[in-house]
N, C-alpha and C positions, 0 to 999 in steps of 0.2 A: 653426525654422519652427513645431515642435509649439510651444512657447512662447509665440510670439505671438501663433498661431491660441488659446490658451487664454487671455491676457491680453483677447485682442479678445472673446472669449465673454464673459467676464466684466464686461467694460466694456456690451456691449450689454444682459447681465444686468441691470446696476444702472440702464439707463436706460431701461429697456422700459416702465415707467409712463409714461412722456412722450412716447411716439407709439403705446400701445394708445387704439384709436378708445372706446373705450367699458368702463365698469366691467364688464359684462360678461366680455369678454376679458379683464380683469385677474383676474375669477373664475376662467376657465380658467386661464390663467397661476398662480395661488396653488394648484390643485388639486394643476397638474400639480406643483407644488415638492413637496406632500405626497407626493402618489405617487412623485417623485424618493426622497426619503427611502425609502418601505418597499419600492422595488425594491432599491435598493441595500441593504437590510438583508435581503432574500431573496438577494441574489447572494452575501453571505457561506456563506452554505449552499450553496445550488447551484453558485455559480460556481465558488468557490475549494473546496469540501471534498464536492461530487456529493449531496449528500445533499438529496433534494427534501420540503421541511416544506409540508405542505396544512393547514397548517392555523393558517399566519402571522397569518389574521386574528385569532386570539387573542391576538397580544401587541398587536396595533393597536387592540382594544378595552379591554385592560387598561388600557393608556396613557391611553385615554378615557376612562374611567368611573373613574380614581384621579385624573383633574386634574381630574375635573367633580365630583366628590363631596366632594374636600375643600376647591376654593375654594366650593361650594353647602354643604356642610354643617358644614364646622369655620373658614367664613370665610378660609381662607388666601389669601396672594396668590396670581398666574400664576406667579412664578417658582417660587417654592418645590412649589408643587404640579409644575408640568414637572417639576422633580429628582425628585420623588416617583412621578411616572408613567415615568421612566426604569427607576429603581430597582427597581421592584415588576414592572414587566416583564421588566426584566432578573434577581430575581431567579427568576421563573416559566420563564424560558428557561433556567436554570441546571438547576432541578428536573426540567424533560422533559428536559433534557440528559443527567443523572446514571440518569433511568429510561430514555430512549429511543435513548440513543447506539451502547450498547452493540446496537442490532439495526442491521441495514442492508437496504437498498433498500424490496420493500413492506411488511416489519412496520413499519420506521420510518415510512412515511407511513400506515398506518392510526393509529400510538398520535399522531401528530400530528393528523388530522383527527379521532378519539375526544378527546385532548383540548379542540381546541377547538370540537367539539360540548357539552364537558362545560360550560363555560366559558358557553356560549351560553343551556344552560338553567339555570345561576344566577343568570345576569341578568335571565332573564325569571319564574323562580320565587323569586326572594327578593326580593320586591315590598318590604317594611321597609326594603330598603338602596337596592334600584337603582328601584324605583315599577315593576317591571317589563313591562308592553310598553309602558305611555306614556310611557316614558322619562325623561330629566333634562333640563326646557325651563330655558332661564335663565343657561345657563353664560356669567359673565362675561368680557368681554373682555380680553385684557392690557392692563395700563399701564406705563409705565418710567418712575417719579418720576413727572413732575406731569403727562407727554404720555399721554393713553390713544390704544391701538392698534386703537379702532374702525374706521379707514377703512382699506378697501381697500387702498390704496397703502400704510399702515403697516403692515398685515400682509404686505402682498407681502416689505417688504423683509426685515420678520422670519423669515417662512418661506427665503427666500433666504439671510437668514444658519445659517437650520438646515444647509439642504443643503451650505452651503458648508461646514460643520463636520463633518457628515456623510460628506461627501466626501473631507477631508483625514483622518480618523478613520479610512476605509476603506484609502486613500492608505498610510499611514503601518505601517496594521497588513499588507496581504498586499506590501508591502516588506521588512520585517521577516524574521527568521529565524523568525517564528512564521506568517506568509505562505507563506514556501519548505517549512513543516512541514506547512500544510495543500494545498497543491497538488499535496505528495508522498502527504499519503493517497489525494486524489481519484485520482492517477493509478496509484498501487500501493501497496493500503494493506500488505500482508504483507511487501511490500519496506521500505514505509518503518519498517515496526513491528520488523524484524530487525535492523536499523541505529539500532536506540535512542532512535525517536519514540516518546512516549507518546500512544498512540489516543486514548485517554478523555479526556487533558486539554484537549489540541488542541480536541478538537472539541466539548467543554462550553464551552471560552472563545468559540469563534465561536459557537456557539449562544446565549448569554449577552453578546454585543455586537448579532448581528442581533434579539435580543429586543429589547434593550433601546433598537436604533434605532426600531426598531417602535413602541413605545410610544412615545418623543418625537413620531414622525407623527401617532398616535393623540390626544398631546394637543393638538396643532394641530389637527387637527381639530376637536376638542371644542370651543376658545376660541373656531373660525374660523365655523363652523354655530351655536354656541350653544345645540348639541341634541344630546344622547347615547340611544341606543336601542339594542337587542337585535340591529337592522339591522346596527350596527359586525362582528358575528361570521360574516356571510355569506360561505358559500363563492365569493360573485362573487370578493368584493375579493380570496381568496387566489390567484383565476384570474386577474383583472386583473395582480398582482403578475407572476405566471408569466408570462403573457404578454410583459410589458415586458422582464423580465431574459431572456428567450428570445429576445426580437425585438432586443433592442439588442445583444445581444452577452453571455450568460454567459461569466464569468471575467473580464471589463474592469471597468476602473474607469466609465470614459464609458457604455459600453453600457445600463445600466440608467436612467440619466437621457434618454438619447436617445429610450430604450422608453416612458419613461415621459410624455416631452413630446409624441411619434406617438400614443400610446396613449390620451391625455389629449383630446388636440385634434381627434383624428380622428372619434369618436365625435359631437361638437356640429358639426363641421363637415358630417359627413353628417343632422346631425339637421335641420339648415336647410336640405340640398340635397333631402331625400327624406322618404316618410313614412315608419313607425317599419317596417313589413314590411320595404320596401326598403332604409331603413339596416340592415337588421338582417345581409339578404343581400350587399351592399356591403362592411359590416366583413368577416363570414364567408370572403367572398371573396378582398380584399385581405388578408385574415392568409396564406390559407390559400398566394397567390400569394409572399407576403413571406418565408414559410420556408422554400415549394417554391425560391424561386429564390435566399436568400440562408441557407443553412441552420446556418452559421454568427454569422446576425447583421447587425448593419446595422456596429458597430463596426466589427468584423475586414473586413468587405469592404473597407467605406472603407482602414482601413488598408493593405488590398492594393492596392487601386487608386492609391494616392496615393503607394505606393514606386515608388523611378527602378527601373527595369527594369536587369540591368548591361550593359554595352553587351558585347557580342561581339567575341572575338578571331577573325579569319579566319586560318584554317590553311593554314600555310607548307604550298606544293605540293614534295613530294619529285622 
C-alpha cells in the first residue's frame, strides 16, 4: 500500500502541469520543489542528528551567488556551474562542520547564525564580486542541448527532477549504517560514542551533504528568478525551512516535502483570501494550532492514523 500510494504521488507529480489552472500555480508548485529541497537538507541536521543550524540560509545563498557569478561572469553553462554551486556549499558546510560540530545545542546554533550573518555581509560589502545590495540581474536560464528551460512547465519538471534526487540521496543515506550512526548520536550521543561511533565524522558528513543540498536549491533559485541578492541570507528563509521540517514531520523522509508544499501554498492562498494583517494572523494562528495539536508532525500522525489498530483478544472467563 505505502508503494503504491508513493508510485500514485509520483505519477500526479509529473502530470500536475496539465491540470494547474494557471502559470501562476505552476510558480507556487516550482517554489514549493525548491523549498522541498532545503527542508529536506535541514532535516539531515535536525531530523536525524538533533542538531538545529539557523543559519542554513548560508549554504542556500552560496549555491546562488557561485551559479549566478560563474554562468554571469566566466560564461559557464547551468550544468557545470549547478556542480559548482553544490561543491562550494558543500565544501563550506564541511568547514562549519570541522569548527562547529564539536559544540552542541546553543553554542552550535549561535557559530551557525554568526556565520551566516558573516556570509551576509560579504555579499553586500564586496561590491567588485557580488555588485552588492543591487544584486546579480541577468542570471541565465538553463538549457539541455538545443531545448532552453525558460518556461515554467520546463522548470517545473527540472526542479522535480532535483527533488526526486534529493529525496533518493536522503533515502539511501539515513538507511544506511551511516543513518543508524546518526540517529544513535541524536538519541544518545555518549552512548553511541562508547560503542565506537566517531562524533565528528558522522556529523561533518551530514553537515557537508545538508550544505551541499542546500546549495543545489540555492542554484535553482538563482536560474528560476534570474536575480541573486543579499535577500538569499535572510533569517526568514532559515525560519521558513524550520518551519516545514517541524510541521511535516522531523526525522522522516516525507515529512519535510509535505512541510514544504503546506508551507509553500498556504501562505498565497491566504494572501487572496485576506489582506496582509489578517494573513499574517491566520498563518500565526494555524501554525500555532498545527503543532499544538500535532506535535509530532503532520507525517507521523498520518502514519498513526493509517495503521490497522490489532484487533483484541477477549479473555477466556476462568
Amino acid at each position: 500500500m505505502t508503494r503504491t500510494g508513493g508510485w500514485l504521488l509520483v505519477a500526479g507529480a509529473l502530470a500536475l502541469p496539465l491540470w494547474l489552472p494557471s502559470p501562476y500555480h505552476l510558480h507556487v508548485a516550482i517554489m514549493a520543489g525548491i523549498f522541498g529541497v532545503l527542508a529536506m537538507s535541514l532535516n539531515l541536521l535536525l531530523g536525524y542528528t538533533g542538531q538545529l543550524s539557523l543559519g542554513h540560509a548560508a549554504f542556500f545563498g552560496i549555491g546562488a551567488y557561485t551559479s549566478a557569478l560563474l554562468t554571469l561572469k566566466l560564461d559557464w553553462s547551468f550544468w557545470p556551474a549547478l556542480a559548482a554551486a553544490v561543491a562550494v556549499a558543500g565544501a563550506a558546510g564541511f568547514v562549519i562542520g570541522r569548527l562547529a560540530l564539536k559544540l552542541r545545542g546553543a553554542y552550535f546554533v549561535l557559530v551557525t547564525i554568526s556565520f551566516a550573518g558573516v556570509i551576509s555581509l560579504v555579499s553586500v560589502n564586496w561590491i567588485e564580486l557580488t555588485n552588492g545590495p543591487l544584486g546579480l540581474p541577468g542570471v541565465p536560464a538553463p538549457e539541455l542541448g538545443p531545448w532552453s528551460l525558460r518556461t515554467k512547465t520546463a522548470y517545473y519538471y527540472l526542479v522535480l527532477a532535483a527533488v526526486g534526487l534529493s529525496y533518493l540521496v536522503c533515502r539511501r543515506l539515513v538507511r544506511s549504517r551511516i543513518g543508524r550512526a546518526l540517529v544513535a548520536l541524536r538519541e544518545n550521543e555518549p552512548l553511541a560514542e562508547s560503542v565506537g561511533v566517531d562524533v565528528t565524522h558522522y556529523l561533518v558528513l551530514a553537515a557537508v551533504v545538508s550544505a551541499a543540498m542546500a546549495g543545489l536549491g540555492g542554484s535553482l533559485y538563482a536560474h528560476y528568478t534570474r536575480f541573486v541578492s543579499p535577500e538569499v541570507f535572510l533569517f526568514t528563509y532559515t525560519v521558513t525551512m524550520v518551519i516545514m521540517v517541524v510541521a511535516g514531520g522531523k526525522g522522516t523522509l516525507a515529512g519535510p516535502l509535505v512541510g514544504a508544499v503546506l508551507f509553500t501554498a498556504l501562505p498565497e492562498a491566504l494572501r487572496a483570501a485576506a489582506s496582509w494583517q489578517w494573513q499574517m494572523l491566520a498563518y500565526g494562528v494555524l501554525l500555532v494550532l498545527l503543532v499544538f495539536f500535532l506535535p509530532r508532525g503532520i507525517v507521523p500522525r498520518l502514519g498513526v492514523a493509517l495503521r490497522r489498530p490489532e484487533p483484541v483478544t477477549p479473555t477466556a472467563r476462568r
